[in-house]
C-alpha positions as CSV (number, residue, x, y, z in Angstrom):
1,X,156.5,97.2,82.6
2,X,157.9,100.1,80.9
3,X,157.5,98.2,77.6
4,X,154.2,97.9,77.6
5,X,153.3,101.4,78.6
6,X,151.1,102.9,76.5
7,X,150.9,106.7,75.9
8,X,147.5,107.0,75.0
9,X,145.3,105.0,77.5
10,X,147.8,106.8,80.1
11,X,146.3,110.2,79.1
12,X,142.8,108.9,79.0
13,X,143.2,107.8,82.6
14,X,144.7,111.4,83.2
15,X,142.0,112.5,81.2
16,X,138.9,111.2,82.9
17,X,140.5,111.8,86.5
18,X,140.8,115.2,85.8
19,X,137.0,114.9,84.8
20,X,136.6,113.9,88.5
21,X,138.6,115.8,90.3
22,X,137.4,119.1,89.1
23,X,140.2,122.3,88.1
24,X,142.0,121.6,91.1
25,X,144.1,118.9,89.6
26,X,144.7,120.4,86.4
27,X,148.1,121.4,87.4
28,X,148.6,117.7,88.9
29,X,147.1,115.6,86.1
30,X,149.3,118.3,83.4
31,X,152.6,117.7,85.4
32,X,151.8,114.0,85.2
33,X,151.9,113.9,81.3
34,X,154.7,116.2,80.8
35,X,152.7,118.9,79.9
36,X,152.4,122.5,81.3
37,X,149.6,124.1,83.1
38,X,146.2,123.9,81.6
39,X,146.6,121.3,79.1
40,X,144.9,118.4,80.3
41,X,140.9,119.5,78.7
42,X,140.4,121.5,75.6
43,X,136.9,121.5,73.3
44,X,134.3,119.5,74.4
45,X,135.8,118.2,77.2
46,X,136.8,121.2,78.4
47,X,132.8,122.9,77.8
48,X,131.6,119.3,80.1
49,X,134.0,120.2,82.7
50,X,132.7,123.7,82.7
51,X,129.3,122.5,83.1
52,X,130.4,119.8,85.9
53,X,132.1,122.7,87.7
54,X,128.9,125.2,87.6
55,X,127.1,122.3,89.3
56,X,129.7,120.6,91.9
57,X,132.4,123.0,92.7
58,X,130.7,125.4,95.0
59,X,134.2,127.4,95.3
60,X,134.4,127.8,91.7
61,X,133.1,131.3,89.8
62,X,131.2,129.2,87.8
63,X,128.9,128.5,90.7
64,X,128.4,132.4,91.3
65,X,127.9,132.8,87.6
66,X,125.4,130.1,87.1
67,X,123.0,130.4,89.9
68,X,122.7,134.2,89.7
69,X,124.5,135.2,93.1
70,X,126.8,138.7,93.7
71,X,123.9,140.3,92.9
72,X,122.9,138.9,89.5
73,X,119.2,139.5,89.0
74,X,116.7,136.5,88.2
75,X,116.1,137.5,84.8
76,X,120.1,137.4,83.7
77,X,120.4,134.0,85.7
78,X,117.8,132.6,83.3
79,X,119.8,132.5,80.1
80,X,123.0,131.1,81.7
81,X,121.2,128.5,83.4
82,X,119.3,127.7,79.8
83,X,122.7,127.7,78.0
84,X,123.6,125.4,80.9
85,X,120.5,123.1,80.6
86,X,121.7,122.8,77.1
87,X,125.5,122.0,77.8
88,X,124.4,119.5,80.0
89,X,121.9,117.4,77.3
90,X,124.6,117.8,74.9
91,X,127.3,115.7,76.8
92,X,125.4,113.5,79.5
93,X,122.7,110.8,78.7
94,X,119.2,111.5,79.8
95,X,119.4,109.6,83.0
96,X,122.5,112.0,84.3
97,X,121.2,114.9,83.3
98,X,117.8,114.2,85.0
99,X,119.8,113.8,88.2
100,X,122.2,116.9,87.7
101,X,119.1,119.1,87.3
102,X,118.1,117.6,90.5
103,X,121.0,118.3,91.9
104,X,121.2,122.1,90.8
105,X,117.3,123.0,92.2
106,X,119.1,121.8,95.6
107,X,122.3,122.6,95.2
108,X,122.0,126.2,93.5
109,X,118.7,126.9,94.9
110,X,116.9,127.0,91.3
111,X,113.5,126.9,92.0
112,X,112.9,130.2,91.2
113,X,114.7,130.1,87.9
114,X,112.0,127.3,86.8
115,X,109.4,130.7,87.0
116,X,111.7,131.5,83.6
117,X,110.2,130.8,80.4
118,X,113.6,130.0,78.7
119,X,114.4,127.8,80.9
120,X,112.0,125.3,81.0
121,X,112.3,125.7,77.5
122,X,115.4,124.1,78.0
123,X,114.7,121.3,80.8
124,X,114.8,117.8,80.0
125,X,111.4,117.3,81.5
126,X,110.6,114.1,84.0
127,X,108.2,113.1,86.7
128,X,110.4,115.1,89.3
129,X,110.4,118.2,87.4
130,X,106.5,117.9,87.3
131,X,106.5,117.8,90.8
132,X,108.2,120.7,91.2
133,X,106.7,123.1,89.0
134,X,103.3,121.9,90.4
135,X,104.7,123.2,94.2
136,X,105.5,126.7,92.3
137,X,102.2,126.9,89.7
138,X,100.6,129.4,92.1
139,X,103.2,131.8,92.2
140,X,104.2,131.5,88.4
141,X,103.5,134.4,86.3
142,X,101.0,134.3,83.7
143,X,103.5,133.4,80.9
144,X,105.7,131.1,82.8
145,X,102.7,129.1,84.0
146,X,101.8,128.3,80.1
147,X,105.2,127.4,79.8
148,X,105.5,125.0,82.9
149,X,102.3,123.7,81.4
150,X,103.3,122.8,78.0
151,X,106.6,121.1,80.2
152,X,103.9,118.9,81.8
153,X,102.1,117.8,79.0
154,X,105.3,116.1,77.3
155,X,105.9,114.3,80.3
156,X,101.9,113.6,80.5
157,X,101.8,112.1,76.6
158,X,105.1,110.7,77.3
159,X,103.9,108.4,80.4
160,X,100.2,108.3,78.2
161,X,102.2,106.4,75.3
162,X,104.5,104.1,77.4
163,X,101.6,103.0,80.0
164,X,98.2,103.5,78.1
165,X,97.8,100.8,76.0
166,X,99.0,98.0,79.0
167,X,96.7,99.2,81.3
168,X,93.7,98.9,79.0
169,X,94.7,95.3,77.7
170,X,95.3,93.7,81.0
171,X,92.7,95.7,83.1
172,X,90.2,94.7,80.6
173,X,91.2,91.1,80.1
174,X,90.9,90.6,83.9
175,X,87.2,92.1,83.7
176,X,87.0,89.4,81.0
177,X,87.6,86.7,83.1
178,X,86.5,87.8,86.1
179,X,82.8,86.6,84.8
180,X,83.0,83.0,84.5
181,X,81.0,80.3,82.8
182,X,80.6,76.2,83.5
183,X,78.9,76.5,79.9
184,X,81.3,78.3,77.2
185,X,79.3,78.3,73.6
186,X,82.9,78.0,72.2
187,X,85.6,76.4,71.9
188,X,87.5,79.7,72.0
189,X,85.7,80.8,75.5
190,X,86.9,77.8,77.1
191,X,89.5,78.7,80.0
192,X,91.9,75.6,79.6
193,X,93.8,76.4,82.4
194,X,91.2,76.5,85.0
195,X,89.2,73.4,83.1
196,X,92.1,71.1,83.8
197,X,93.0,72.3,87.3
198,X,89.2,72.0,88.0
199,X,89.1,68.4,86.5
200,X,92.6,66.9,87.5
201,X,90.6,64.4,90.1
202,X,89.4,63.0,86.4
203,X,93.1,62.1,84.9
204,X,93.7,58.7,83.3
205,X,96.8,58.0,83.7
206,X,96.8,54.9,81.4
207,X,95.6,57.7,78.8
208,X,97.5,60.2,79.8
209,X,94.9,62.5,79.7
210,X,91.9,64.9,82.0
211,X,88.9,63.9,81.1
212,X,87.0,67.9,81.2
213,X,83.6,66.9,82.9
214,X,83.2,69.9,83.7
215,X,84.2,72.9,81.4
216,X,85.2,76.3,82.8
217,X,85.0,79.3,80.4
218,X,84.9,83.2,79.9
219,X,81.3,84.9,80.8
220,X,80.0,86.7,78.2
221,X,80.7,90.3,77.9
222,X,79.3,93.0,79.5
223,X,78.8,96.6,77.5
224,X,78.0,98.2,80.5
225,X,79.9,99.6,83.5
226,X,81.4,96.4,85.0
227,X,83.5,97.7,87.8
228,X,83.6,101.2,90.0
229,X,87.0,102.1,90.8
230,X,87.9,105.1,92.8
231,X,91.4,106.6,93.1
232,X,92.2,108.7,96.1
233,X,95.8,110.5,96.0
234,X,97.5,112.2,99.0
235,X,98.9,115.4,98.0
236,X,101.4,115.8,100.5
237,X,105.1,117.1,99.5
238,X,106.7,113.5,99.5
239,X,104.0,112.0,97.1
240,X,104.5,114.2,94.4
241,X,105.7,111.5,91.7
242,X,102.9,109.1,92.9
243,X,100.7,112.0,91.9
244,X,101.9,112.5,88.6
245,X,101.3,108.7,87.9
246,X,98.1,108.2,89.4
247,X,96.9,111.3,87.0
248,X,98.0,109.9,84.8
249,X,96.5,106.2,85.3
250,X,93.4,107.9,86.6
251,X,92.7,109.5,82.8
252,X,93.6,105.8,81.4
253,X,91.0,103.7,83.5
254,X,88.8,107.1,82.8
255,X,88.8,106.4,79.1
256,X,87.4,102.5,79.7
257,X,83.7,102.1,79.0
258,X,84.1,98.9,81.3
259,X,84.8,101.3,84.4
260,X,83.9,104.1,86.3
261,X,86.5,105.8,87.6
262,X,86.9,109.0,90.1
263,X,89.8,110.7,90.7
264,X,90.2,112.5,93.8
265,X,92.7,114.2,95.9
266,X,93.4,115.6,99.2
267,X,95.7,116.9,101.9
268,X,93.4,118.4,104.8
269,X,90.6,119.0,102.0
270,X,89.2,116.7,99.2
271,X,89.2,117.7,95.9
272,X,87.2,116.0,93.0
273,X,89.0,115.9,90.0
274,X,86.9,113.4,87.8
275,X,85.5,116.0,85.5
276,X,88.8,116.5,84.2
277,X,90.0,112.7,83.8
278,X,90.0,113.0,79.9
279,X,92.7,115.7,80.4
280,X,95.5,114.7,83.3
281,X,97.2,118.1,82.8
282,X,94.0,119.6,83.6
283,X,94.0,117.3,86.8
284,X,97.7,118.0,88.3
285,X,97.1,121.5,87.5
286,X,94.2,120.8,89.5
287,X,96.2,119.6,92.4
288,X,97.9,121.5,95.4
289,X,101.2,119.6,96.4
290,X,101.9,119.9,100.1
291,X,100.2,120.8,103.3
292,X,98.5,118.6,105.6
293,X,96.7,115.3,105.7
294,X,93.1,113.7,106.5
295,X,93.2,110.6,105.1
296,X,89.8,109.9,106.8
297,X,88.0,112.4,105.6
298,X,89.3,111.3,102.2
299,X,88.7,107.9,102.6
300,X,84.4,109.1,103.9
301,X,84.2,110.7,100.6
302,X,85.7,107.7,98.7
303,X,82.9,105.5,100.5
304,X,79.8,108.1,99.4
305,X,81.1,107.3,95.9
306,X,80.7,103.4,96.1
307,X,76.8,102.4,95.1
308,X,78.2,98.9,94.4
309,X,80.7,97.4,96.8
310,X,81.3,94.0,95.6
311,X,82.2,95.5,92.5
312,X,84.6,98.4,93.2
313,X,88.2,98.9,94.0
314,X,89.7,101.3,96.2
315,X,92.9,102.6,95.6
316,X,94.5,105.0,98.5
317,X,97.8,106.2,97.4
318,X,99.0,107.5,100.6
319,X,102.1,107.6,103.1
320,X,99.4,107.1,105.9
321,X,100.5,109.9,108.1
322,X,97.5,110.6,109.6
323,X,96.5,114.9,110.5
324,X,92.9,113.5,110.7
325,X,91.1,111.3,113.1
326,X,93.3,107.6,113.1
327,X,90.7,105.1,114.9
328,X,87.9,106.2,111.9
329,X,90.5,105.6,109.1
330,X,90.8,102.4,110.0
331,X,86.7,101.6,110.8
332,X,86.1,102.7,107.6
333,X,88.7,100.6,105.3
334,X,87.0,97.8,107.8
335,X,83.6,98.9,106.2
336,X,84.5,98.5,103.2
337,X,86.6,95.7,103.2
338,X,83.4,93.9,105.2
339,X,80.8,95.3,102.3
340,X,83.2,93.1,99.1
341,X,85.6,96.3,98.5
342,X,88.6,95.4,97.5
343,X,90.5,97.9,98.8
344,X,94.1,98.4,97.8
345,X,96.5,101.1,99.4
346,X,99.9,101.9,97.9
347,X,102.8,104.2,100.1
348,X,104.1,105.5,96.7
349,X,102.8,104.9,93.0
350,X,106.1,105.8,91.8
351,X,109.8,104.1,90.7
352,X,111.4,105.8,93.9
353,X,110.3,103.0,96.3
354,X,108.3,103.7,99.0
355,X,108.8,107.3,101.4
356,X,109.1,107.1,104.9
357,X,105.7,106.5,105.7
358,X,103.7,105.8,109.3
359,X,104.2,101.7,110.4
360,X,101.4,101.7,113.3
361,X,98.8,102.6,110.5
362,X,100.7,100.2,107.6
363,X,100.0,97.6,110.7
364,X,96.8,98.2,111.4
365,X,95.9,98.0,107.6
366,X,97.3,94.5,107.0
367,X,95.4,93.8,110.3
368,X,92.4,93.8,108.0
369,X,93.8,91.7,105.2
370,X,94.6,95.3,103.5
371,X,99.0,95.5,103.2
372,X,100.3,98.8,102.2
373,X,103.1,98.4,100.0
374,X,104.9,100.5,96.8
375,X,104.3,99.9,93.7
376,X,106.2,100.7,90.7
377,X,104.3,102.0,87.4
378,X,105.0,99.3,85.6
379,X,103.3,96.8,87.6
380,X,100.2,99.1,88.8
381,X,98.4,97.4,85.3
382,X,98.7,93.8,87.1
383,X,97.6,95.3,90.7
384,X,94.9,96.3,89.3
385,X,93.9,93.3,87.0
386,X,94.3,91.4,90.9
387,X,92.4,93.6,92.8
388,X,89.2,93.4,89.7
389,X,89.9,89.9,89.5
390,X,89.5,89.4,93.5
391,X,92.6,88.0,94.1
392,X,94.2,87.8,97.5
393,X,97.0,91.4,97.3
394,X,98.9,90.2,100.5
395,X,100.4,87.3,98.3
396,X,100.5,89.7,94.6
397,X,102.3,92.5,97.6
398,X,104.9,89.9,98.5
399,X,105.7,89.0,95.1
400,X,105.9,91.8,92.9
401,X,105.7,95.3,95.2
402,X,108.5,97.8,95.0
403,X,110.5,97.3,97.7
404,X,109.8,99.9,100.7
């Protein structure tokens, strides 16, 4: 075995152990290739081990350093932690480094360094971090709160470019062929699919063939408004990604002539926020993460805003724990369900799966024909071409929803 030993990939398993281990085994990991004490890390890896340790060894001085304590004040935290920020995009991919600033608002107690103009500068900005300077926009000072805002909107135009143009092609080819014809004036409005499922008693099998006596095709379009849809978004702590999304979603379908859309939110109050669907930054800035919940009351105000009910769609985004009044929640998705609503509620709109959420109300739901069920942002485009096109969400819920 000794033949084949190989000095190099040796030190690169010494190398990356020490990595993991933290400065506690530099001593261990030198001894073990000869060396003397301290000479397992230098340049680079040496800076990312520094940067590991300021994070995940809570002994270390690093820790102290980096999260301002022995009486540091805020505003000399705030440049260590930015030089940190830095270290971190410098030798991690984006996914880690979205998880070890995670990691430090919990681990460091951070919040109150995101109040710090240079270092939000510095953040690699994602839904989470949203969320989180939304909780703290209140008590951000004037300059920070431009900052945090200017944070938001890359993630906003971000989300905008990778979701927009989806959602407007399939929501608007299912209002397309939601109106159908058994008259098509063309060739090109004829709905093959449908045609020969609707004429397969017709096949001749000596020919091979469907004989299409009866032709199914796309209706006509409609300039107008074809479908209402109204978004209602729990602004309780856990939904704080499912916010960001449906903002986001919400200033999409808002752009559609084919729809009208209203935004609103709510905890133990119900906020409109439509006005400011052509901005979504306007809208989170507009929202107030946390607090309690009346999803009934939100629900009554969703139903005052439906004039046409066999063609709307009502989207609760909610983790149906209920601070309001439980038995009317559920009479009034009956109501509307019973008017030609097709009534859609999501636990999360989010890719963190669904939050604990309450199982007696999820229950009572699918009891109606209405199943609660995460829903990833990718997808949300096809939920929504189902629910416009009518289709049965218990079966779409089953197949494609995030898991919970």
């Amino acid at each position: 075995m000794h033949d084949d030993f190989d000095p190099a990939a040796s030190a690169e398993r010494v190398r990356r152990w020490r990595l993991v281990l933290g400065n506690k085994a530099e001593d261990a990991c030198a001894a073990s290739l000869g060396g003397g004490p301290g000479t397992v890390l230098t340049g680079d890896d040496a800076r990312m081990d520094a940067a590991l340790a300021a994070l995940y060894n809570r002994s270390d001085e690093g820790v102290e350093d980096l999260g301002g304590r022995r009486g540091a004040t805020l505003g000399a935290s705030a440049p260590r932690v930015a030089r940190w920020l830095g270290d971190i995009r410098d030798y991690f991919p984006a996914s880690v480094v979205r998880v070890m600033q995670q990691d430090a608002l919990h681990r460091l107690n951070l919040r109150q360094l995101l109040l710090e103009p240079e270092m939000m500068e510095a953040v690699e900005p994602d839904v989470h971090l949203v969320g989180t300077l939304l909780s703290l926009k209140d008590v951000m000072p004037d300059t920070a709160r431009e900052t945090a805002r200017a944070v938001v909107r890359r993630v906003v135009e971000d989300l905008e470019r990778r979701l927009a143009q989806h959602t407007r092609s399939t929501v608007q080819g299912a209002l397309d062929r939601s109106a159908r014809t058994t008259r098509p004036r063309r060739v090109s409005d004829i709905d093959w699919d449908r045609t020969i499922r609707r004429n397969l008693q017709h096949y001749l099998p000596d020919h091979r063939t469907v004989v299409p006596q009866t032709l199914v095709g796309y209706g006509r379009r409609s300039r107008g408004v074809q479908r209402d849809v109204v978004l209602a978004v729990d602004q309780s702590g856990s939904m704080a990604s499912s916010v960001v999304y449906a903002s986001v979603f919400g200033a999409v379908l808002g752009s559609m002539r084919t729809l009208r859309t209203s935004l609103v939110v709510f905890d133990t109050a119900v906020v409109d926020l439509t006005e400011h669907l052509s901005d979504p930054v306007e809208v989170l800035f507009g929202t107030q993460l946390g607090g309690g919940t009346d999803i009934n009351r939100a629900i009554a105000y969703g139903q005052s805003l439906i004039t046409r009910p066999a063609d709307s769609v009502f989207v609760l985004i909610s983790d149906l724990y209920e601070g309001g009044i439980r038995d009317e929640m559920v009479r009034r998705v009956a109501e509307m369900t019973a008017a030609g609503v097709q009534v859609v509620v999501l636990l999360a709109l989010s890719d963190d799966g669904a939050p604990a959420y309450d199982r007696d109300n999820a229950a009572a739901l699918a009891a109606l024909g209405v199943p609660a069920f995460a829903c990833t942002p990718d997808q949300f485009p096809e939920l929504m071409a189902a629910a416009i096109q009518g289709r049965p969400l218990t079966a779409w819920a089953e197949q494609n929803a995030a898991d919970g």
